[in-house]
N, C-alpha and C positions, 0 to 999 in steps of 0.2 A: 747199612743202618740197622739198629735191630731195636725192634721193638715187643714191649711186654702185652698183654691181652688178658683181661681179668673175666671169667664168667661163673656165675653161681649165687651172687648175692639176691636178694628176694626180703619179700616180708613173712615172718614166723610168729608164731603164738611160743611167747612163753615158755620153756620147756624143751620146744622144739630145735632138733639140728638145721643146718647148712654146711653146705661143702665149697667152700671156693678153689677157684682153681686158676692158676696162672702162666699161660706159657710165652715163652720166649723166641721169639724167631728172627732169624739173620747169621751174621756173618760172627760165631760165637766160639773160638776157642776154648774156652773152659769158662766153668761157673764158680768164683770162691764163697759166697754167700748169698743165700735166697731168705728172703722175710716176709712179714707181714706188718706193715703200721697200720691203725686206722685214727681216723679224725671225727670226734664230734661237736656237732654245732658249738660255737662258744666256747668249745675246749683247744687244749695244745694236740696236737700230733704227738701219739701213743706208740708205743713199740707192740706190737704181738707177741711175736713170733720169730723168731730167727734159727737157719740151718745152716752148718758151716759145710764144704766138700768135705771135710772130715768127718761129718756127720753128728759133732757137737751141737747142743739143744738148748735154746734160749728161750724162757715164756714169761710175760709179763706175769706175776704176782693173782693179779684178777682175773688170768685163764687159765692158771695150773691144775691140771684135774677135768678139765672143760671141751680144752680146744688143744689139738694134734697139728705140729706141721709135719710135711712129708714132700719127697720129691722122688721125680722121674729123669734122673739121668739125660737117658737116651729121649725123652720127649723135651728136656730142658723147660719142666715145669716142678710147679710148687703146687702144694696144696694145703689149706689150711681146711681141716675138719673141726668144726663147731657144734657141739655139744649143751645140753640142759644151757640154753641161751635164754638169757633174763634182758629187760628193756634198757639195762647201762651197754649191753654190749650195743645197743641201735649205733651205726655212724656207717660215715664212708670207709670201705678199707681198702688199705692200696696195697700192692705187691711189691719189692725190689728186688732186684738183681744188682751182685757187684760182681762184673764178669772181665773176661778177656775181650777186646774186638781188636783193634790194634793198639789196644794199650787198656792200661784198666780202667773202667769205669764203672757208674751206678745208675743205674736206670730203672726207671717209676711204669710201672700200669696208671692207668686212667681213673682206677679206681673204681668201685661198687658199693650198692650202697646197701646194708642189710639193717633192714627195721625187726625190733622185734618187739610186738604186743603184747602187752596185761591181760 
């Protein structure tokens, strides 16, 4: 079974960064796509962030300039670096993976929650 693990979210002032970070562990053949969604209160489920194995680069409109994804191969994690963070970015954000196990699938982190105050 393989499961994702989210850690780094927190509450920030204004301005301030965070780093999240998400790794993946089990029985994992390859990884074709690592992302970032987040969710806020009352809101729909948000894209971030997306990284292809090919290393193609997808970023929501409202983090361009802000926020970096990145990954580690060999640790088969993701990382979303969050930058000049303002109180819209506040929500839960989740990680995914679309990988190999013995077929292809999509699989969620837990999620984290990063608040960020005025």
């Amino acid at each position: 079974q393989v499961q994702l693990v989210e850690s780094g979210g927190g509450l920030v002032q204004a301005g301030g960064s965070l780093r999240l970070s998400c790794a993946a562990s089990g029985n994992i053949f390859s990884i074709n796509l690592m992302g970032w969604y987040r969710q806020a209160p009352g809101k729909q489920r948000e894209l971030v962030a997306t990284e292809t194995s090919g290393g193609n680069l997808n970023y929501a409109d409202s983090v361009k300039g802000r926020f970096t994804i990145s990954r580690d191969n060999a640790k088969n994690t993701v990382y979303l670096q969050m930058n000049s963070l303002n109180p819209e970015d506040t929500a839960v954000y989740l990680c995914y993976m679309y990988l190999q196990n013995r077929g292809y699938y999509t699989y969620w982190g837990q999620g984290t929650q990063v608040t960020v105050s005025s």
